[in-house]
Structure formats: structure tokens, C-alpha cells
GUVO-542108 format. One record per residue (C-alpha): residue number from 1; residue in three letters; x, z, y. Coordinates in steps of 0.05 Angstrom, whole numbers. Layout:
<tordos>
<NUM,'ALA',<X,Z,Y>>,
...
</tordos>
This chain:
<tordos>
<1,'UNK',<-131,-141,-696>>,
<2,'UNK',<-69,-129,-741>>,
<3,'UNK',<-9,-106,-707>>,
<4,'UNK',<60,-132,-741>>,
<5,'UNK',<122,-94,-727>>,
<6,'UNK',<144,-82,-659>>,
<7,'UNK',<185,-142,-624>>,
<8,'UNK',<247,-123,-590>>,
<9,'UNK',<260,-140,-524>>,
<10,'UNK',<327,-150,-493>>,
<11,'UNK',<341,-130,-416>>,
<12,'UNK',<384,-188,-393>>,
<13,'UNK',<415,-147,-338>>,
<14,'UNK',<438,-81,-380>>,
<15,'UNK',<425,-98,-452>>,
<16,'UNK',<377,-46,-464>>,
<17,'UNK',<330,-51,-515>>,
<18,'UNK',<252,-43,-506>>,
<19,'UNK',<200,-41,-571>>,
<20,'UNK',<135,-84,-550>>,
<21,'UNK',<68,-107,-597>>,
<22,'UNK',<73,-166,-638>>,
<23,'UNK',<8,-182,-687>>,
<24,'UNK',<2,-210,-747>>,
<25,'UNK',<-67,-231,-730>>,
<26,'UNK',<-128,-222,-673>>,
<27,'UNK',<-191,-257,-655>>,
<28,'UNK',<-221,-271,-581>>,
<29,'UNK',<-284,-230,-599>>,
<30,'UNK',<-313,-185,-546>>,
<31,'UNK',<-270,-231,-498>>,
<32,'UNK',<-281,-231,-417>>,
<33,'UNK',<-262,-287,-374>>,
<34,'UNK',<-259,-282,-307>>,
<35,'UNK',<-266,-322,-248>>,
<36,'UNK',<-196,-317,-229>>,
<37,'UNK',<-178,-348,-298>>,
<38,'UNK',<-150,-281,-325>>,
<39,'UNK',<-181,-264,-398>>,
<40,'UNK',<-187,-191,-427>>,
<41,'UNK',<-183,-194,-496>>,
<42,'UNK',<-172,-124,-529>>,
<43,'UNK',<-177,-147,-603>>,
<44,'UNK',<-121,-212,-580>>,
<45,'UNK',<-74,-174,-530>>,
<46,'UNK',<-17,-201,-499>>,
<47,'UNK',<52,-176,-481>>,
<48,'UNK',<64,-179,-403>>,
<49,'UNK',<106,-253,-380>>,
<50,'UNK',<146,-206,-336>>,
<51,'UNK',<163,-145,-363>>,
<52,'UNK',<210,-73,-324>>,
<53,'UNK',<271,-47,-362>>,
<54,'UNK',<255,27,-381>>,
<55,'UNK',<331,43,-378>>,
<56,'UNK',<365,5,-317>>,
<57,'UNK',<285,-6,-289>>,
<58,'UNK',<306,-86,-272>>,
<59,'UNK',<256,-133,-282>>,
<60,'UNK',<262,-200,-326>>,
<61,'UNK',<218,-262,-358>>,
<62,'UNK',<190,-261,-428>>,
<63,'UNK',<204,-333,-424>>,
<64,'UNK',<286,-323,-419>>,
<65,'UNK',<289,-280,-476>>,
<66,'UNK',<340,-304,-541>>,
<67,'UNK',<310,-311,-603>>,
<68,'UNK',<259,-264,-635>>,
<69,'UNK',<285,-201,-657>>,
<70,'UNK',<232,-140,-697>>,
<71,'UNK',<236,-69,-711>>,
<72,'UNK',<210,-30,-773>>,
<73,'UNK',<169,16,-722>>,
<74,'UNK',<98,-3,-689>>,
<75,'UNK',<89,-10,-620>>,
<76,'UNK',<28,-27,-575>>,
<77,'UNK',<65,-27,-515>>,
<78,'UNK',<46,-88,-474>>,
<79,'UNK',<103,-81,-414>>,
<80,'UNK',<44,-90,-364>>,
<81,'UNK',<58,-78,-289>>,
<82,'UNK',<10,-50,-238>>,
<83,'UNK',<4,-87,-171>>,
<84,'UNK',<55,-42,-142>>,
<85,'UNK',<102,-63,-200>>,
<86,'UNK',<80,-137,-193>>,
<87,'UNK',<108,-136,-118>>,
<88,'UNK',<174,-102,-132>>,
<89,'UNK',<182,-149,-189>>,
<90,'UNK',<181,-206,-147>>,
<91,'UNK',<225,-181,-98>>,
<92,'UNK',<269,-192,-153>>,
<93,'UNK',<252,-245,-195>>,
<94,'UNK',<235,-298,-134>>,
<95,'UNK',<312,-298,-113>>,
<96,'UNK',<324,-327,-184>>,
<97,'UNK',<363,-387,-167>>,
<98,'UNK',<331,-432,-234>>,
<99,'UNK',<270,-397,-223>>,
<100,'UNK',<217,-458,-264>>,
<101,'UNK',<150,-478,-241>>,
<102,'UNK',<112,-454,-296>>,
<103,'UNK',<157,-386,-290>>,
<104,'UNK',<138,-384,-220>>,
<105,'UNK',<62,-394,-233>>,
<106,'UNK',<54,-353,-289>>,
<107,'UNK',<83,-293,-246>>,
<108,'UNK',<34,-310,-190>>,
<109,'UNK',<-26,-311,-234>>,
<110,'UNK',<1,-242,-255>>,
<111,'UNK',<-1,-219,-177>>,
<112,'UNK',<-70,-249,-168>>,
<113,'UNK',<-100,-207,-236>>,
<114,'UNK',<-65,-148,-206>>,
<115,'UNK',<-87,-147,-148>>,
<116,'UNK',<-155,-161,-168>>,
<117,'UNK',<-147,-100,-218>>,
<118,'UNK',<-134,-64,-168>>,
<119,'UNK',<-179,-72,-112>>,
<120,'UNK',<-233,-112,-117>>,
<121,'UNK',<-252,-122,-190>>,
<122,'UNK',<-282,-58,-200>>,
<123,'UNK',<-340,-23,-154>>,
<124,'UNK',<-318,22,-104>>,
<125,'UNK',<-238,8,-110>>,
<126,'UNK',<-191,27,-50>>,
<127,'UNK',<-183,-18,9>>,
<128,'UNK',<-114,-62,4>>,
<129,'UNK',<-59,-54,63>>,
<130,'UNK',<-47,-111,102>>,
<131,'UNK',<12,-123,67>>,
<132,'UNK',<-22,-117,-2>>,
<133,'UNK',<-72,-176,39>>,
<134,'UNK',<-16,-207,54>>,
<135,'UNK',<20,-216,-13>>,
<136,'UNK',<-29,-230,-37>>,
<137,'UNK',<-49,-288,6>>,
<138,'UNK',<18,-313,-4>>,
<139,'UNK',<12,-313,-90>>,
<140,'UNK',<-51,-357,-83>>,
<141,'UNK',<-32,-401,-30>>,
<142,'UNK',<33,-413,-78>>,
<143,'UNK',<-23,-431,-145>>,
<144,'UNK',<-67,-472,-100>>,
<145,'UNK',<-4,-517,-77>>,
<146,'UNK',<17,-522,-143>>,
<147,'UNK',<8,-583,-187>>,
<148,'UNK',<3,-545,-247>>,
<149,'UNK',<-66,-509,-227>>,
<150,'UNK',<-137,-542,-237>>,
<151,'UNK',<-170,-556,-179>>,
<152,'UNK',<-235,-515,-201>>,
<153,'UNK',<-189,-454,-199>>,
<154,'UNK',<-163,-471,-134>>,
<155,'UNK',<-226,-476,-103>>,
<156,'UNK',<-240,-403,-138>>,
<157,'UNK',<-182,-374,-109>>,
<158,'UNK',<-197,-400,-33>>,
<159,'UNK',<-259,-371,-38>>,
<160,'UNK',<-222,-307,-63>>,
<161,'UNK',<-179,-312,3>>,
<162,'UNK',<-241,-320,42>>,
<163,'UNK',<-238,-387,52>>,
<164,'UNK',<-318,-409,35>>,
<165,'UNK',<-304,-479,75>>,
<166,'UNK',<-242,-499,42>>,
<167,'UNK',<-268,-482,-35>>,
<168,'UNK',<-340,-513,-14>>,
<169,'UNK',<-299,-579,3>>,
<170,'UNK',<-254,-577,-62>>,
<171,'UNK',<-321,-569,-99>>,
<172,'UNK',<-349,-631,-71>>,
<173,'UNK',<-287,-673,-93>>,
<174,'UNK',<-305,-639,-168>>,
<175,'UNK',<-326,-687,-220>>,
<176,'UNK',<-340,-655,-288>>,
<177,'UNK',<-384,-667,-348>>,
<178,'UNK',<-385,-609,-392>>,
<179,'UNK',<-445,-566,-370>>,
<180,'UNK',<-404,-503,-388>>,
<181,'UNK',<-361,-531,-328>>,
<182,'UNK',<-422,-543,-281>>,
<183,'UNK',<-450,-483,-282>>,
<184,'UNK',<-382,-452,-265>>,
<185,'UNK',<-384,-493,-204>>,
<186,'UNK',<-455,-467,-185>>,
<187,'UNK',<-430,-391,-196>>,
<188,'UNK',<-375,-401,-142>>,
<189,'UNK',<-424,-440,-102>>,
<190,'UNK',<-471,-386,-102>>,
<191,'UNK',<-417,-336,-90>>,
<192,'UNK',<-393,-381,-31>>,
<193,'UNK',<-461,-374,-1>>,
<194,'UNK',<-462,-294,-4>>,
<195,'UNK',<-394,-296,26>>,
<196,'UNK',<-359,-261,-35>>,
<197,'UNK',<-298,-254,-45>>,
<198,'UNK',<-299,-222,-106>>,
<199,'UNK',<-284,-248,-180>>,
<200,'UNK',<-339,-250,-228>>,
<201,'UNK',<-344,-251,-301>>,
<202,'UNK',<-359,-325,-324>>,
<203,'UNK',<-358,-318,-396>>,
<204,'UNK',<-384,-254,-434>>,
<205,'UNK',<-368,-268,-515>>,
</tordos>
């Protein structure tokens, strides 16, 4: 990983300025993918879609920003959110009137990683309130009515939810040919069977 000089974010709501990483080049090796489609690649990391103001502490989309404007400085300074941050952001950012699709989903997946990050991807984490349980809930029911997200990831995140049944039957309807894909499907099956709801590490590179 080469870092570039630092990209310069603009706060669309008080016009303050905020230095995150840009690279000049990365690779995926080392990568993790998990079963709830997020990838953790330290040598390729990416700056957050929704990133916090540090001045006026607003919240805004990467994908609204004008232009591409760099610093002379470094920065590896991603503008990622904790679960906590994720929720407050979309208190904010779902009353966006020309809020897109793809803007929508992309914060959800966010939600979903967070959340995940937070209590239930790593051994012994904290339980989740019922309202954590609850926004969350509402994030994946939003991905799995979406058009935009494969129906393999659906079925992962029902069984996520605890809903073995639902992602069992959404399996069945599956039709795939790469092996790579197949033995996904046999993962959640099997994870379906233990009633877990946890994600899982599918690849390992």
C-alpha cells in the first residue's frame, strides 16, 4: 500500500474541511470476506461512504461531494463510524429528500457491518439493546427488499435476522454454477442448521 496525499473533504452543511487517505496504489492481499458481504482489506482500505463533520459534527455522503480536491499533507484517516455513529447518521441522512437507491443501500450495508462489528462478529462481544435489534432488523429488511442486492446475500442476511426458514427457501430458488458460489451456499446451509446467526469468514486470501 502507497498512500497519495490526503483528499479533502468538504462538509456540505458548514464548509468545513476534513483531510482523509487517498492511495496511489494497494493490493487485496491478506483480504477477508465475510458472510455479510463486507471485505477487510488493510493493504486496499477504503474511506467511509458516509462520513461526520469534525467541526459542525453533521453527517454527509461521499457520493455528493464536488470534484476531487488534495492536500500536500498525509492522512490515513478513513471517516469510519461506529454503530452508535451509524444510527445517529441515519437519523439524519434518511430525511434526505433525493436520498438514491444505491445511497440508501450503501448506508445500510454500512449499519449491517457495524453492527456486526460490534456485537456479534467477534467472541464474547456485548449483548445489543432491543433497539440496537431493532435497527438493525430494519437495515436488513431494507437490503433484502431491495432490487439492487443478490439474492445469495439476502438469504445470508435472513439467516442473520434469525430467519433459518425464510433464507433455507431463498436457497432453494438458488441456481448457480461457479463452485466458489456453491460452497457458499452449503456454509449458510450448514450455519442454518446450527441455528447461527452469526457471519462467518467465506474467503481467507
Amino acid at each position: 500500500m502507497i498512500p497519495g496525499p490526503a483528499r479533502i473533504l468538504t462538509c456540505p452543511h458548514c464548509d468545513g474541511k476534513k483531510e482523509v487517505l487517498s492511495l496511489k496504489s494497494g493490493n487485496t492481499f491478506g483480504a477477508i470476506t465475510w458472510s455479510d458481504n463486507k471485505t477487510e482489506a488493510h493493504m486496499l482500505p477504503r474511506i467511509s461512504f458516509v462520513q461526520q463533520c469534525p467541526h459542525c459534527g453533521e453527517y454527509y455522503l461521499l457520493s455528493r461531494q464536488d470534484g476531487d480536491e488534495y492536500s500536500s499533507n498525509y492522512s490515513f484517516n478513513l471517516g469510519e463510524l461506529d454503530f452508535v455513529g451509524h444510527v445517529k447518521a441515519w437519523e439524519q441522512l434518511s430525511q434526505l429528500p433525493d436520498l438514491t437507491e444505491s445511497e440508501r443501500m450503501n448506508c445500510r450495508f454500512l449499519q449491517v457491518w457495524a453492527y456486526n462489528d460490534e456485537f456479534t462478529r467477534k467472541p464474547n462481544s456485548n449483548a445489543p439493546s432491543e433497539s440496537d435489534v431493532k435497527f438493525f432488523m430494519n437495515a436488513v429488511d431494507d437490503l433484502i427488499n431491495s432490487n439492487k442486492v443478490q439474492s445469495l446475500i439476502k438469504a445470508e442476511l435472513l439467516r442473520e435476522t434469525g430467519r433459518f426458514d425464510e433464507a433455507a427457501t431463498m436457497l432453494d430458488s438458488e441456481t448457480v454454477d461457479q463452485e466458489f458460489l456453491k460452497q457458499i451456499i452449503e456454509e449458510i446451509r450448514t450455519h442454518i442448521t446450527a441455528r447461527d446467526t452469526r457471519p462467518f469468514v467465506i474467503t481467507d486470501r
